[in-house]
Residue frames relative to the residue before (quaternion, step in Angstrom):
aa qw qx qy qz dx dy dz
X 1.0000 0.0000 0.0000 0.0000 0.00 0.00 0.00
X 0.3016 -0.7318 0.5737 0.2107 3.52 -0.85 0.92
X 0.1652 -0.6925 0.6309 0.3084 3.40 -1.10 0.23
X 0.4099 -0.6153 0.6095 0.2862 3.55 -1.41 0.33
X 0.0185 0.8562 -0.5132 0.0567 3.43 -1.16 1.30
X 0.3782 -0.7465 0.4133 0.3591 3.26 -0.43 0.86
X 0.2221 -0.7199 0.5706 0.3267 3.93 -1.26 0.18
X 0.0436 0.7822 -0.5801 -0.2230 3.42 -0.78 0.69
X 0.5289 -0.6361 0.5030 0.2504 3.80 -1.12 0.66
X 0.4515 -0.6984 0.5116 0.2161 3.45 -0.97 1.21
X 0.1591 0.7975 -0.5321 0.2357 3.44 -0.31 1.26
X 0.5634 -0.5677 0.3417 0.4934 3.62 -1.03 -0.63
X 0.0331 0.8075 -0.5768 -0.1187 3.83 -0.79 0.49
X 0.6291 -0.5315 0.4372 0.3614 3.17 -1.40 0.14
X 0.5933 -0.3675 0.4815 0.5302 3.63 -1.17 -0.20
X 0.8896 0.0750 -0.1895 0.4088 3.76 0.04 -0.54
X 0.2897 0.5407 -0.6265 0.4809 3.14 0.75 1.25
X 0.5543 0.6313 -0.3322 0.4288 3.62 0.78 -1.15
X 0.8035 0.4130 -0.1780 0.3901 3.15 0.27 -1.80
X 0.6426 0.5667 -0.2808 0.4326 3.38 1.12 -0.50
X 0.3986 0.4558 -0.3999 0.6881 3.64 1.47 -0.24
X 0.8911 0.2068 -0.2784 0.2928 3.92 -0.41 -0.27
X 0.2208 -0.8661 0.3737 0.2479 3.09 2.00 0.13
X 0.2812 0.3994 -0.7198 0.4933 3.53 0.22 2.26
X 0.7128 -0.4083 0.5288 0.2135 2.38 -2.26 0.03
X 0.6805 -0.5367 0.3043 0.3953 3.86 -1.23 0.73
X 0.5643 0.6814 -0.2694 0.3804 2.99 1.34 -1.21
X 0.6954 0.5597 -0.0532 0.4475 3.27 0.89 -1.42
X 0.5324 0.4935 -0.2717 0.6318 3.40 1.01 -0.64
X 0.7837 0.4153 -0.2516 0.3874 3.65 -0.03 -1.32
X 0.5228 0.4128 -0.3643 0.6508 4.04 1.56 -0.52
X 0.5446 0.5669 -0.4535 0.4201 3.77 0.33 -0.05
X 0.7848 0.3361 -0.2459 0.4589 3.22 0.60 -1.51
X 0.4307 0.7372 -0.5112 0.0986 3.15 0.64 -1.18
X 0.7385 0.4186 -0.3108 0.4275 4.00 0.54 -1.46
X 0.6892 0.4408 -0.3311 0.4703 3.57 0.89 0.13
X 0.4486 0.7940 -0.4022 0.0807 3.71 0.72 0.01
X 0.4073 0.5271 -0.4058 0.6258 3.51 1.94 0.09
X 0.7399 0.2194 -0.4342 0.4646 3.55 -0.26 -0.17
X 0.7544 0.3870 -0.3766 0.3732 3.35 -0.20 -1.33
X 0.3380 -0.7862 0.5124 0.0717 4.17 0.51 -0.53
X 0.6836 -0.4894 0.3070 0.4459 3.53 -0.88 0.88
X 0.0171 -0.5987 0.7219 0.3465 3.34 -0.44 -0.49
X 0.6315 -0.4725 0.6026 0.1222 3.09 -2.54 0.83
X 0.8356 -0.0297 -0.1374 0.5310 3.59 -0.78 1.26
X 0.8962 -0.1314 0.1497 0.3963 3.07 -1.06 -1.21
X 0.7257 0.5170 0.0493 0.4514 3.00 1.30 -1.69
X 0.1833 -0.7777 0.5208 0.3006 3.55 -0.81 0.43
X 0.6792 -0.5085 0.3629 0.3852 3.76 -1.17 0.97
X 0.5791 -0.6400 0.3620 0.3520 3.58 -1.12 0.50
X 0.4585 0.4212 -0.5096 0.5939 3.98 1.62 -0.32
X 0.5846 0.5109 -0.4782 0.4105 4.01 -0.15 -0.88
X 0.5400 0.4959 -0.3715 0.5697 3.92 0.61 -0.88
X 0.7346 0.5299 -0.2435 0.3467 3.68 -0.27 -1.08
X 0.8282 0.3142 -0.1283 0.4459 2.87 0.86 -1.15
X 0.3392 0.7239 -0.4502 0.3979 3.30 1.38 0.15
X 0.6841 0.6224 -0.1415 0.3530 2.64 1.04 -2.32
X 0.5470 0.6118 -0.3248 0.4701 3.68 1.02 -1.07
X 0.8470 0.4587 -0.0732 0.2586 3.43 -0.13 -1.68
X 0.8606 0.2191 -0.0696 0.4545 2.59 1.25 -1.18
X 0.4514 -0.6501 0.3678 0.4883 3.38 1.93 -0.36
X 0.5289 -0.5469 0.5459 0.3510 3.03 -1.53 0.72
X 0.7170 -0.3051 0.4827 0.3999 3.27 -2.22 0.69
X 0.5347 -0.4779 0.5486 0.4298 3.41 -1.81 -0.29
X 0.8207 0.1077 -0.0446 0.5594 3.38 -1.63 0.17
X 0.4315 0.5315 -0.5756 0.4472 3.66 0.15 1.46
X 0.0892 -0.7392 0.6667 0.0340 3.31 -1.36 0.45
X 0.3726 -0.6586 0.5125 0.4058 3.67 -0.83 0.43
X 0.0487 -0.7160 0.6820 0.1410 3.24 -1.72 0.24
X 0.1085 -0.8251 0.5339 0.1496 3.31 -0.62 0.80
């Protein structure tokens, strides 16, 4: 049986772009990160940086039914 998987591309996203790959709420995401904020780091403007992306991905795990594309 195949599963169908989205690919998402390692880029910058917002905070609720993020959260929307894991389908919670911003809030929720941001108590997620929270034990990681020394590594993962502010992010600059809006968006977090594409290693900040990565490392999200580490800590916290990809979304369901996601796959990286690079």
């Amino acid at each position: 049986m195949v599963v169908n998987k989205h690919y998402i591309p390692i880029k910058p996203y917002s905070l609720s772009e993020l959260a929307a790959f894991y389908d919670v709420d911003r809030r929720t995401l941001k108590r997620w990160l929270k034990p990681y904020e020394k590594e993962i780091e502010e992010k600059t403007g809006r968006k977090y940086s594409k290693m900040q992306v990565e490392m999200i991905f580490h800590y916290i795990g990809l979304p369901d039914s996601i796959t990286l594309s690079t």
